[in-house]
C-alpha positions as protocol buffer text, in pm:
chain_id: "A"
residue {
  index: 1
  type: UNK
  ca { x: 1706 y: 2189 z: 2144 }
}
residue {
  index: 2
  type: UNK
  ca { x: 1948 y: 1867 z: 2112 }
}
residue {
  index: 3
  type: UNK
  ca { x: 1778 y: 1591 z: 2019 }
}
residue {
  index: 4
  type: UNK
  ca { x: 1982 y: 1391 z: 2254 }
}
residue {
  index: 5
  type: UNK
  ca { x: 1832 y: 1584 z: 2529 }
}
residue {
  index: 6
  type: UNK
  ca { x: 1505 y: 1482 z: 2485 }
}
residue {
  index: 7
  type: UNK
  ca { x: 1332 y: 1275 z: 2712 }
}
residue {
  index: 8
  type: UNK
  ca { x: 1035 y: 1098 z: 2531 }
}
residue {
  index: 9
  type: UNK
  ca { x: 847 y: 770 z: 2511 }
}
residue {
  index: 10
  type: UNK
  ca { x: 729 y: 551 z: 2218 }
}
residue {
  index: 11
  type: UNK
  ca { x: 360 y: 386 z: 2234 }
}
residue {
  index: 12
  type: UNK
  ca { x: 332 y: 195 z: 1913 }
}
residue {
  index: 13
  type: UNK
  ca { x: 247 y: -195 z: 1769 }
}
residue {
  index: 14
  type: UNK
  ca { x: 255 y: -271 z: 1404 }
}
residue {
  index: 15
  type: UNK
  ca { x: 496 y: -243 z: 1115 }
}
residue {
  index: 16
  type: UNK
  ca { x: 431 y: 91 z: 1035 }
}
residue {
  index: 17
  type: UNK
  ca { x: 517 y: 254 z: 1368 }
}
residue {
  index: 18
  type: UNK
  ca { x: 874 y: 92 z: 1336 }
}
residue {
  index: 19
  type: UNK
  ca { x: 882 y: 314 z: 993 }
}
residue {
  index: 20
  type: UNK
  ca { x: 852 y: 563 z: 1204 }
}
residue {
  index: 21
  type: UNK
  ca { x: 1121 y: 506 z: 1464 }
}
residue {
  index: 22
  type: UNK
  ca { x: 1374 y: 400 z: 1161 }
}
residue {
  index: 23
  type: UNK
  ca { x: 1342 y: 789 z: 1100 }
}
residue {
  index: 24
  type: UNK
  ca { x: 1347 y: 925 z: 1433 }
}
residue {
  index: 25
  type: UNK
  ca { x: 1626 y: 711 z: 1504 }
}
residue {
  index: 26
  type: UNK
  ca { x: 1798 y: 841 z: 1165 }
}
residue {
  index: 27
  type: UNK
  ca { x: 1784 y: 1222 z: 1330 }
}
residue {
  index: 28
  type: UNK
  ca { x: 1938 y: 1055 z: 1628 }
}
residue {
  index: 29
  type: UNK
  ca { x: 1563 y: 1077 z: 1856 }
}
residue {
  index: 30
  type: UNK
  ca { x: 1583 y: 752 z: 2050 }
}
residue {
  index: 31
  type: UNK
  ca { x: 1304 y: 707 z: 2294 }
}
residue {
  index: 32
  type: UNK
  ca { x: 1380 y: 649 z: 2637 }
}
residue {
  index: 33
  type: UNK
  ca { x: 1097 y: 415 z: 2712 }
}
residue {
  index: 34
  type: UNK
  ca { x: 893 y: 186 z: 2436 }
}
residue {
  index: 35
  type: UNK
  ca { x: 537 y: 72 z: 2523 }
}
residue {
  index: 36
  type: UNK
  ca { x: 389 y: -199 z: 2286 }
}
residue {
  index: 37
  type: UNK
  ca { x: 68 y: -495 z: 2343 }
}
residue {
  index: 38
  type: UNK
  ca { x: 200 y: -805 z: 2464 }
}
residue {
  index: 39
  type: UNK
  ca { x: 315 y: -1095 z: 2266 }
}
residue {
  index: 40
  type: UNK
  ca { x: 31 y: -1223 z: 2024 }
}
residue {
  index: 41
  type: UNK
  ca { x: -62 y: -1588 z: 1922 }
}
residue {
  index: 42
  type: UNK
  ca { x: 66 y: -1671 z: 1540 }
}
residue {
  index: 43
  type: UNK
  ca { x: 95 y: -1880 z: 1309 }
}
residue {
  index: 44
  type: UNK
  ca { x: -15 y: -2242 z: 1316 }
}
residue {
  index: 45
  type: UNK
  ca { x: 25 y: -2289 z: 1686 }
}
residue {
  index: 46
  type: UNK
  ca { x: -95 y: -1992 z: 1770 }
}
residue {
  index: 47
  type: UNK
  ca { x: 220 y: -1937 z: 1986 }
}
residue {
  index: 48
  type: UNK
  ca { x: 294 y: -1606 z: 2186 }
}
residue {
  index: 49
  type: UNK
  ca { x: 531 y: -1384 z: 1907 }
}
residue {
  index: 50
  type: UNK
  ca { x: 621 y: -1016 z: 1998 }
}
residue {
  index: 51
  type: UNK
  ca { x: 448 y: -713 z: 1812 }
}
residue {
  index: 52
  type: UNK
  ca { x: 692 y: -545 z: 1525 }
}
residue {
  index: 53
  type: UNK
  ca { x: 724 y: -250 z: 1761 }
}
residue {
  index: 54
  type: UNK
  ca { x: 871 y: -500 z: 2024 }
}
residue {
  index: 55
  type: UNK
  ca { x: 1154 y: -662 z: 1822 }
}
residue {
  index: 56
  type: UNK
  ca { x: 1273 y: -321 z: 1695 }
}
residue {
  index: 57
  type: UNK
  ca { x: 1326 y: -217 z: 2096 }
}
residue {
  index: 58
  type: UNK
  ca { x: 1495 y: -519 z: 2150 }
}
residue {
  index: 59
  type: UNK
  ca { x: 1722 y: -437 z: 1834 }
}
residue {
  index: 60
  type: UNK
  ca { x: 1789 y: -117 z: 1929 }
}
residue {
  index: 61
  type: UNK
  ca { x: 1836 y: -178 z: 2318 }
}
residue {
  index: 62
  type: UNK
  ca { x: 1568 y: 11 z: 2440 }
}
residue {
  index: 63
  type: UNK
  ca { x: 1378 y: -26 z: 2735 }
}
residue {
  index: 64
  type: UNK
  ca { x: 1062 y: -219 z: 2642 }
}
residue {
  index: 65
  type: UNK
  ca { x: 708 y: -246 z: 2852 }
}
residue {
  index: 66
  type: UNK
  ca { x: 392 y: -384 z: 2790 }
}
residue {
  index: 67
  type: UNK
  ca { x: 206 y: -225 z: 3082 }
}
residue {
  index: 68
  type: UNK
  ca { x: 161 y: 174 z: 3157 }
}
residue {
  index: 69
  type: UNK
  ca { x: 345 y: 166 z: 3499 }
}
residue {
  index: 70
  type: UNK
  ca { x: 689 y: 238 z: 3378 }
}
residue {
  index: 71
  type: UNK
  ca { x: 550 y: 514 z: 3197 }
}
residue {
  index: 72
  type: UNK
  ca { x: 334 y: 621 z: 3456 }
}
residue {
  index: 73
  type: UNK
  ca { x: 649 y: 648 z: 3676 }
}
residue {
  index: 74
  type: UNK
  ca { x: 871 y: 846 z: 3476 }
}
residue {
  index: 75
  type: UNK
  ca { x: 938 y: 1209 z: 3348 }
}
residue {
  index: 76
  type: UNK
  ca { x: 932 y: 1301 z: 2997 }
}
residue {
  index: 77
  type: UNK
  ca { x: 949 y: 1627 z: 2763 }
}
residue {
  index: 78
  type: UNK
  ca { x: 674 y: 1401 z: 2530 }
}
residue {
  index: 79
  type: UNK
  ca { x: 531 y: 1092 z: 2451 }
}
residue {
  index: 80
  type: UNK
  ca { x: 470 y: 974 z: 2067 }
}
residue {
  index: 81
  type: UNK
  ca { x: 177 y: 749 z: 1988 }
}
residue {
  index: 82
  type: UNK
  ca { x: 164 y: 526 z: 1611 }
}
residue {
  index: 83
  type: UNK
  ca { x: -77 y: 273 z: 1564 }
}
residue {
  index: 84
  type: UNK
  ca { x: -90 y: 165 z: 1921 }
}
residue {
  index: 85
  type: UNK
  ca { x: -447 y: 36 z: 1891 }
}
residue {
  index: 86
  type: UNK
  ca { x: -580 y: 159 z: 2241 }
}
residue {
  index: 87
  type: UNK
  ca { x: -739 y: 493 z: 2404 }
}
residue {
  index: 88
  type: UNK
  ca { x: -506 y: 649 z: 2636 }
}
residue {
  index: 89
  type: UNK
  ca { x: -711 y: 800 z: 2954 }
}
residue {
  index: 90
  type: UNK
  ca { x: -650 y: 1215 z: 3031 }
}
residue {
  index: 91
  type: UNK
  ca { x: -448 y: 1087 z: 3349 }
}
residue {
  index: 92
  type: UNK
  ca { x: -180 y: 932 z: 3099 }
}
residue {
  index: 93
  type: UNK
  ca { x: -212 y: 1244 z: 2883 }
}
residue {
  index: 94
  type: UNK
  ca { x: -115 y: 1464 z: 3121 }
}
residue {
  index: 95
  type: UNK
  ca { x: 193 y: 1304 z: 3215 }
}
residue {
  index: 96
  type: UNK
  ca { x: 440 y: 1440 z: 2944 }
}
residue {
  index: 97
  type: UNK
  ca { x: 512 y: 1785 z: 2999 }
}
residue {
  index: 98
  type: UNK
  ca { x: 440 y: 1879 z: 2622 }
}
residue {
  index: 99
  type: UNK
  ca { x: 145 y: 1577 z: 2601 }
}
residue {
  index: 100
  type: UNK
  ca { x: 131 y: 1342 z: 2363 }
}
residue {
  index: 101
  type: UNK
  ca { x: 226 y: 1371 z: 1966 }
}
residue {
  index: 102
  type: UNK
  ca { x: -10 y: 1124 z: 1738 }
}
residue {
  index: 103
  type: UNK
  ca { x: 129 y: 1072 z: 1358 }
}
residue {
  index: 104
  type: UNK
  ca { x: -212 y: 999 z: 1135 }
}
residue {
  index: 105
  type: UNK
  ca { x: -164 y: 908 z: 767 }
}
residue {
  index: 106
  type: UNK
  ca { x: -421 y: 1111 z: 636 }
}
residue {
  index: 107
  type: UNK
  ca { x: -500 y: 1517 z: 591 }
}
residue {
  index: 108
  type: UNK
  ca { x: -691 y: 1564 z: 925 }
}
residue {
  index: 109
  type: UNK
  ca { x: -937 y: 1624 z: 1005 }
}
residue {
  index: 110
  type: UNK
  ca { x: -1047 y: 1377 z: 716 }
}
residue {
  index: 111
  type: UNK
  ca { x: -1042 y: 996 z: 750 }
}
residue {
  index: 112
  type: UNK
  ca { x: -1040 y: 1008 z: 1126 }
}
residue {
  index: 113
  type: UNK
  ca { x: -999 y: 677 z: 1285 }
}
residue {
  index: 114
  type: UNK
  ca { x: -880 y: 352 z: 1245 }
}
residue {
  index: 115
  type: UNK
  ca { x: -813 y: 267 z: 877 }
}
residue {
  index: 116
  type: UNK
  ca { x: -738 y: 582 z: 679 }
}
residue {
  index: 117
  type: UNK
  ca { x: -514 y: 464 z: 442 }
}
residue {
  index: 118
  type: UNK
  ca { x: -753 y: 185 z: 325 }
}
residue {
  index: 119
  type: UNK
  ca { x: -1032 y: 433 z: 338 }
}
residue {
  index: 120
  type: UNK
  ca { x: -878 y: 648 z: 96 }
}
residue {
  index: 121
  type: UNK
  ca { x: -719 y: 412 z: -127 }
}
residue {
  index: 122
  type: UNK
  ca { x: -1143 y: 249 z: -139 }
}
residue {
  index: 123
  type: UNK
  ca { x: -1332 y: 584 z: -203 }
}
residue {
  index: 124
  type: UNK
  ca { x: -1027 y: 659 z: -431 }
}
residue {
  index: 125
  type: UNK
  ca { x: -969 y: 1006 z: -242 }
}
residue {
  index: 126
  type: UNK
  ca { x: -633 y: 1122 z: -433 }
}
residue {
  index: 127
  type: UNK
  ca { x: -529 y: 1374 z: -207 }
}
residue {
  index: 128
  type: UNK
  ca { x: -387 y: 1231 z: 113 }
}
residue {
  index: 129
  type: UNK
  ca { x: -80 y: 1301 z: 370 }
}
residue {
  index: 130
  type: UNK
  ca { x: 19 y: 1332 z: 740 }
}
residue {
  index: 131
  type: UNK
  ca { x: -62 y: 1507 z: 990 }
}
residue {
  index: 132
  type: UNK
  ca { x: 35 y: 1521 z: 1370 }
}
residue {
  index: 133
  type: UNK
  ca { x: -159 y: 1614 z: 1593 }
}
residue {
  index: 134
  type: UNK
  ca { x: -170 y: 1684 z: 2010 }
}
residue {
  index: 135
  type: UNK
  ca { x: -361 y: 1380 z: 2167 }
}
residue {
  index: 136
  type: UNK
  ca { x: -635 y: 1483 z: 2317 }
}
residue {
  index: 137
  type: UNK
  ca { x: -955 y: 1226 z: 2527 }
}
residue {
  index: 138
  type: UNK
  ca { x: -1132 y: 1206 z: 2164 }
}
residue {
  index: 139
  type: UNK
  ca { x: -1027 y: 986 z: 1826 }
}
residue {
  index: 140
  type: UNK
  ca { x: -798 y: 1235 z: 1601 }
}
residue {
  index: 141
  type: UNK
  ca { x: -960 y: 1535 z: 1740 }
}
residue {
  index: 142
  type: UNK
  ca { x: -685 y: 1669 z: 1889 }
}
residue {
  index: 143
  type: UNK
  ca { x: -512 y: 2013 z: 1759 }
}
residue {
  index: 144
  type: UNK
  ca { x: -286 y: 1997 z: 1435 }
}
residue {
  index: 145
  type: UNK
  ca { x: 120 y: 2098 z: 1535 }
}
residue {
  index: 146
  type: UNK
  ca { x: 214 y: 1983 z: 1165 }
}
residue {
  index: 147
  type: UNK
  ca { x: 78 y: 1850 z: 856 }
}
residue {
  index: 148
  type: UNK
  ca { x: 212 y: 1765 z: 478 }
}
residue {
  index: 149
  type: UNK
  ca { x: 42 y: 1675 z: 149 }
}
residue {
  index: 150
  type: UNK
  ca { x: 220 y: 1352 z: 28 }
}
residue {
  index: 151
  type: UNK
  ca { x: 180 y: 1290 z: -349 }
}
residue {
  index: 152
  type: UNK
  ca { x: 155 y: 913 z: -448 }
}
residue {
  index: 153
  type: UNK
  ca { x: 64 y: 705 z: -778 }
}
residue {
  index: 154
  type: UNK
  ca { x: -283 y: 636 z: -809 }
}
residue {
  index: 155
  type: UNK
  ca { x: -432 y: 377 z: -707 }
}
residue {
  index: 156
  type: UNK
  ca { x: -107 y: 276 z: -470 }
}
residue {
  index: 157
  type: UNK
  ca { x: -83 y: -50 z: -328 }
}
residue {
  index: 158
  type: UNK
  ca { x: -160 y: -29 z: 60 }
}
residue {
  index: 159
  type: UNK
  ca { x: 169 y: -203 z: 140 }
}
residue {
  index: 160
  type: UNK
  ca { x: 335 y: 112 z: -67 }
}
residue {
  index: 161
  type: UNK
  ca { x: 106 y: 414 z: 76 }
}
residue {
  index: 162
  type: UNK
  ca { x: 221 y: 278 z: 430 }
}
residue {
  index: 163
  type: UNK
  ca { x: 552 y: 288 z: 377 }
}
residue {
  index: 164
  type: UNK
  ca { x: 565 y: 634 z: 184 }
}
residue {
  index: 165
  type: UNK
  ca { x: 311 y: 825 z: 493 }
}
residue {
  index: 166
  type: UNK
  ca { x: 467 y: 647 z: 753 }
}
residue {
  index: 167
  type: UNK
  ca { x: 844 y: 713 z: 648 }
}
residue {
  index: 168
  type: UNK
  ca { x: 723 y: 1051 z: 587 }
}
residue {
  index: 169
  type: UNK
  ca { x: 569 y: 1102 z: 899 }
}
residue {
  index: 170
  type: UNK
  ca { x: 846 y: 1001 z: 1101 }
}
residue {
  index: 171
  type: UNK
  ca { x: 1107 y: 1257 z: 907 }
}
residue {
  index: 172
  type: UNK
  ca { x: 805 y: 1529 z: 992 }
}
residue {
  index: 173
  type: UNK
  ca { x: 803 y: 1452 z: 1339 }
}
residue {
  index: 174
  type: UNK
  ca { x: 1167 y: 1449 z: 1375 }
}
residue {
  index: 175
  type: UNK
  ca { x: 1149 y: 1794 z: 1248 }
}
residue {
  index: 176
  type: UNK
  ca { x: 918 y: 1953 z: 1491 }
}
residue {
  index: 177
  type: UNK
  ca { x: 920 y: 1740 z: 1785 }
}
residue {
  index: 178
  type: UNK
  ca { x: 1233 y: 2002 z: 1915 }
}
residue {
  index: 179
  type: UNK
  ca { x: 1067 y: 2297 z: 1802 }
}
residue {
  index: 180
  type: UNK
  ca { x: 767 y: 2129 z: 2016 }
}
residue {
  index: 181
  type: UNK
  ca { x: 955 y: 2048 z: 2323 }
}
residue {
  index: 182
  type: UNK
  ca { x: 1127 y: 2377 z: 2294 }
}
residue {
  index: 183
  type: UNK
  ca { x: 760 y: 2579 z: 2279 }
}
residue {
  index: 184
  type: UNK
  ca { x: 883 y: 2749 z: 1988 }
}
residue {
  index: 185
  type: UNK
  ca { x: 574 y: 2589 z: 1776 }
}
residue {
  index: 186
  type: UNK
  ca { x: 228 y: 2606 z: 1834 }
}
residue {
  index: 187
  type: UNK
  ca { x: -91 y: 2415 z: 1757 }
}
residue {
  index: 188
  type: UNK
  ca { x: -463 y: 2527 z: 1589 }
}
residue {
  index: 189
  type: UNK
  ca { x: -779 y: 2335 z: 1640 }
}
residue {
  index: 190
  type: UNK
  ca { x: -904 y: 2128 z: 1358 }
}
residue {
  index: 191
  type: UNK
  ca { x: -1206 y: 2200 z: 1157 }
}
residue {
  index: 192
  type: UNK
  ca { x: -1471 y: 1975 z: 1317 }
}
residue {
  index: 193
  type: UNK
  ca { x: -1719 y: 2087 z: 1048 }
}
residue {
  index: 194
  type: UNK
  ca { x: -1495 y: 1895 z: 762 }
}
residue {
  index: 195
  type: UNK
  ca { x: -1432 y: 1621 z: 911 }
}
residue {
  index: 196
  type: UNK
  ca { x: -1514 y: 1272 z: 761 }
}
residue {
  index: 197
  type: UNK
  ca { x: -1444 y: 984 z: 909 }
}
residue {
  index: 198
  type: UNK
  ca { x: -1303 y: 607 z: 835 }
}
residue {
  index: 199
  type: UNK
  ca { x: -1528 y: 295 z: 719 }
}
residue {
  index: 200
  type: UNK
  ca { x: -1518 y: -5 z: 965 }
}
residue {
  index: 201
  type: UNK
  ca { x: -1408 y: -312 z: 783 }
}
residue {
  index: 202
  type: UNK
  ca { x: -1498 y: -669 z: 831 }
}
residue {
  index: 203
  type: UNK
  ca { x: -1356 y: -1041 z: 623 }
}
residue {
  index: 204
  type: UNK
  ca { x: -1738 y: -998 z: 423 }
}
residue {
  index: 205
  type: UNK
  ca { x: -1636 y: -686 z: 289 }
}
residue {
  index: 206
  type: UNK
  ca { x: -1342 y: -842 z: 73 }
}
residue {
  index: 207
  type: UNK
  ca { x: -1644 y: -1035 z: -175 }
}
residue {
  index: 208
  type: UNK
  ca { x: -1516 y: -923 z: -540 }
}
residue {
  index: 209
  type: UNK
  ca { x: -1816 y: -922 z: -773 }
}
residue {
  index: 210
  type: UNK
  ca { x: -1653 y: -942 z: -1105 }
}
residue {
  index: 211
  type: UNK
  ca { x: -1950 y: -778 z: -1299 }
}
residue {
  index: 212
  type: UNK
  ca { x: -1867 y: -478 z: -1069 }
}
residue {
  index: 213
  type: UNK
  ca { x: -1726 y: -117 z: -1235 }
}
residue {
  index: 214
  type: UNK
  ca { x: -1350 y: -262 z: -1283 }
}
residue {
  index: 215
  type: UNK
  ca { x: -1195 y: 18 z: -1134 }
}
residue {
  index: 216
  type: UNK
  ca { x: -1381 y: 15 z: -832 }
}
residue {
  index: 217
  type: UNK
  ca { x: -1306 y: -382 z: -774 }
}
residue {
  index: 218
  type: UNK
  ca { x: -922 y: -252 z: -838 }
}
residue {
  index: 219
  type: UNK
  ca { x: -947 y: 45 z: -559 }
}
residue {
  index: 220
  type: UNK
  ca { x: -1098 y: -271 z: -342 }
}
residue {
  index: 221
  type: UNK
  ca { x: -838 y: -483 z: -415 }
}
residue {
  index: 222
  type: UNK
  ca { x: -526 y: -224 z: -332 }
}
residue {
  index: 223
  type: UNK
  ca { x: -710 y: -109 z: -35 }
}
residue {
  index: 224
  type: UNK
  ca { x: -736 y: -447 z: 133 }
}
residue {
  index: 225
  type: UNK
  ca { x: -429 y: -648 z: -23 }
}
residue {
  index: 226
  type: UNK
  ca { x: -289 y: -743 z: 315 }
}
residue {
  index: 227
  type: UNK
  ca { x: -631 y: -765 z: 533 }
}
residue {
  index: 228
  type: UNK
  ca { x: -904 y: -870 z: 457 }
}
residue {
  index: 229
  type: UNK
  ca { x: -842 y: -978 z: 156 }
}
residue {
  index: 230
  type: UNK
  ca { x: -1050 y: -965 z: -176 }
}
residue {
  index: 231
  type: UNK
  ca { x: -1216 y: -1317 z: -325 }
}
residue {
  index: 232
  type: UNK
  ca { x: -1429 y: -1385 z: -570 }
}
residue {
  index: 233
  type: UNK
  ca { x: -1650 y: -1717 z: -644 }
}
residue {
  index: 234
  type: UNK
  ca { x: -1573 y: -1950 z: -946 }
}
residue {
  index: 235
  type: UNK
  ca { x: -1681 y: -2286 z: -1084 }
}
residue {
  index: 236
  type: UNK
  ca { x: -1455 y: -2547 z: -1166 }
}
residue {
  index: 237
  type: UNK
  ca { x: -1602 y: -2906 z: -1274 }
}
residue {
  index: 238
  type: UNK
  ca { x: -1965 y: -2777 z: -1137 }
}
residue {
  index: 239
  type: UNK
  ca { x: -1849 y: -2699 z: -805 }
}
residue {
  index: 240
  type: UNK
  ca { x: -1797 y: -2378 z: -633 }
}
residue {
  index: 241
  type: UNK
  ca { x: -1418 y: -2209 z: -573 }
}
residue {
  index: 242
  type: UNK
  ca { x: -1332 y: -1950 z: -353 }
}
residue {
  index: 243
  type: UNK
  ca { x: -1048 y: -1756 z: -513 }
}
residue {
  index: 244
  type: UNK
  ca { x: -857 y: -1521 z: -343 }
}
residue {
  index: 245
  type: UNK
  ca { x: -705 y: -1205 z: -580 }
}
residue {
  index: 246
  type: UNK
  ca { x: -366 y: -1101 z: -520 }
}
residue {
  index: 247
  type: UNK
  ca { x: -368 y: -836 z: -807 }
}
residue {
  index: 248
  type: UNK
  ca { x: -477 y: -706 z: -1098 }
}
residue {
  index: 249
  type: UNK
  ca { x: -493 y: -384 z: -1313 }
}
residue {
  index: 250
  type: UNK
  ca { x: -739 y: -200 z: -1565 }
}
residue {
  index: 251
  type: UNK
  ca { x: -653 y: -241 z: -1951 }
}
residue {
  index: 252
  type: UNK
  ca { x: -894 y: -158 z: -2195 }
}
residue {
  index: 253
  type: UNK
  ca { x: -1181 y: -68 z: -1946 }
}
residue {
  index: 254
  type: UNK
  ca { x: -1196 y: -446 z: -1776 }
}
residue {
  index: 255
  type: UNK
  ca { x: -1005 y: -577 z: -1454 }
}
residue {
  index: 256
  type: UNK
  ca { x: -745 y: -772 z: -1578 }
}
residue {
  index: 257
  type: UNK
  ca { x: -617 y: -993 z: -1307 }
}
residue {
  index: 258
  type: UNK
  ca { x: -253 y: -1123 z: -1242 }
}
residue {
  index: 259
  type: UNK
  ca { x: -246 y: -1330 z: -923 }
}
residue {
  index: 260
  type: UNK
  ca { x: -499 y: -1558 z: -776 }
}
residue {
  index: 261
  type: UNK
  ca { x: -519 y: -1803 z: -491 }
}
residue {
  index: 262
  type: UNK
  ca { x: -765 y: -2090 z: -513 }
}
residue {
  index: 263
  type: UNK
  ca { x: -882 y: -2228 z: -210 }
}
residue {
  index: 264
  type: UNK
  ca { x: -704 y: -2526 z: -115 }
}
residue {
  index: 265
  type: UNK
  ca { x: -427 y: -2418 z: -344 }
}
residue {
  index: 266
  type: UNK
  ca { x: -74 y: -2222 z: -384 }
}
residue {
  index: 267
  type: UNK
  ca { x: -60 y: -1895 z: -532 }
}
residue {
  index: 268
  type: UNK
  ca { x: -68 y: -1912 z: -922 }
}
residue {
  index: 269
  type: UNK
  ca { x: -99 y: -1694 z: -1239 }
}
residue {
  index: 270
  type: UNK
  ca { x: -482 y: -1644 z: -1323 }
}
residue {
  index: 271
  type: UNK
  ca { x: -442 y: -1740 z: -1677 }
}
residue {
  index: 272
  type: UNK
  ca { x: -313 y: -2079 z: -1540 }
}
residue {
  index: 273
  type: UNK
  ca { x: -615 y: -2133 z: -1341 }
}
residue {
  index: 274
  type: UNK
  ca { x: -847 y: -2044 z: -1572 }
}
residue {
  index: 275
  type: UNK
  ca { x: -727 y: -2294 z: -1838 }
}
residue {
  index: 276
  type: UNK
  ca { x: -790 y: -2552 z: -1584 }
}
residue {
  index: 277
  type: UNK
  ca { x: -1130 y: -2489 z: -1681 }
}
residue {
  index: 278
  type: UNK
  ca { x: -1222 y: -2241 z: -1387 }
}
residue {
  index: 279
  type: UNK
  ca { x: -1526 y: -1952 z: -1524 }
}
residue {
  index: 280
  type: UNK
  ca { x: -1645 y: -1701 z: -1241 }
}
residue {
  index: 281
  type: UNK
  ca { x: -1984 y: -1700 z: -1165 }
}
């Protein structure tokens, strides 16, 4: 089927769903219709700024919604969910004549839900991927239509394993989503039995105890470099310091790290902070 012929909409928020439409829109698959959240508050005002899915339609010149209506109103071959953030309901399902297509950075049905990519970079699970799936009413449950083992560096920074999945993902989908549209390619239920399933992450979970196995407090800082964040606790003239780490490395079995933030402070080497006569506690 020509790709130009296909009638689809995009439901996607973040960053790494506009990785995605970079590629689609590379094979010349330009969604008719884009559905992203509304505007969130930012920065120091906490003024209304639109979601990284919503710039790129306005780039692009592609119709943009924040609501289901438009959606709900029009007739497409598929839809194509990314990091969208909510549960769609069977009655929005149903509307594409082939469903809805979900890309999930991890080898389903492992690492369901939210956060795989920080999951796997924190239990330091090597093997990883994409899959995509058929949306169905439950959370990456739905039947696999294509999936790919994705070889990275070990331990990869998050910023780095989104980038290579998500890129990768999108060059997968724009693969099969004609064969999909054009029923020439089936899916198969996953394996419920091996399924595991992502940890829930909160700002706590970023505490960095330095005594900790160093290659663990590594996989913990990679895994949550852009949120939460990993600190640990100094002492600096007898008085406690909250130090955020930007990065490190393992020489010579011990963490060695590179960049830290002190509270209060601008981002500086850790040697430089230490000789101010900082000692972790």
């Amino acid at each position: 089927m020509n790709q130009k012929n296909i009638r689809f909409a995009f439901f996607g928020t973040s960053h790494i769903a506009v990785y995605v439409l970079e590629e689609l829109k590379t094979a010349s698959l330009m969604p008719a219709l884009i559905v992203s959240p509304p505007d969130k508050p930012r920065g120091r005002g906490l003024m209304p700024q639109p979601v990284a899915v919503s710039l790129w339609a306005s780039e692009n010149n592609v119709p943009l919604t924040h609501t289901w209506e438009a959606f709900e109103k029009g007739s497409w071959d598929v839809a194509i969910v990314v990091d969208y953030g909510k549960i769609l309901p069977k009655r929005m399902l149903d509307i594409p004549r082939r469903g809805f297509l979900n890309l999930h950075p991890s080898l389903l049905p492992r690492l369901r839900g939210a956060s795989p990519m920080r999951s796997a970079i924190l239990s330091d699970e090597k093997r990883t991927g994409i899959t995509i799936i058929q949306v169905d009413e439950e959370m990456d449950h739905g039947p696999i239509v294509a999936q790919k083992e994705i070889v990275l560096e070990w331990p990869p920074r998050l910023a780095q394993m989104e980038k290579t999945l998500l890129h990768a993902g999108g060059k997968l989908l724009a693969d099969i989503v004609p064969e999909w549209v054009s029923e020439s390619i089936d899916a198969h239920p996953q394996n419920d039995d091996l399924a595991t399933y992502c940890e829930k992450f909160s700002k706590e979970d970023g505490f960095l105890n330095l005594k900790d196995d160093p290659y663990k407090n590594l996989l913990k800082i990679r895994a949550f470099e852009s949120w939460p964040g990993t600190y640990a606790m100094f002492s600096r003239n007898g008085k406690p310091v909250r130090v955020k780490i930007l990065d490190a490395y393992v020489g010579n079995g011990s963490l060695v790290i590179d960049r830290v933030v002190p509270s209060g402070k601008k981002e500086m080497p850790y040697e430089e902070f230490v000789r101010s006569g900082a000692k972790s506690v």
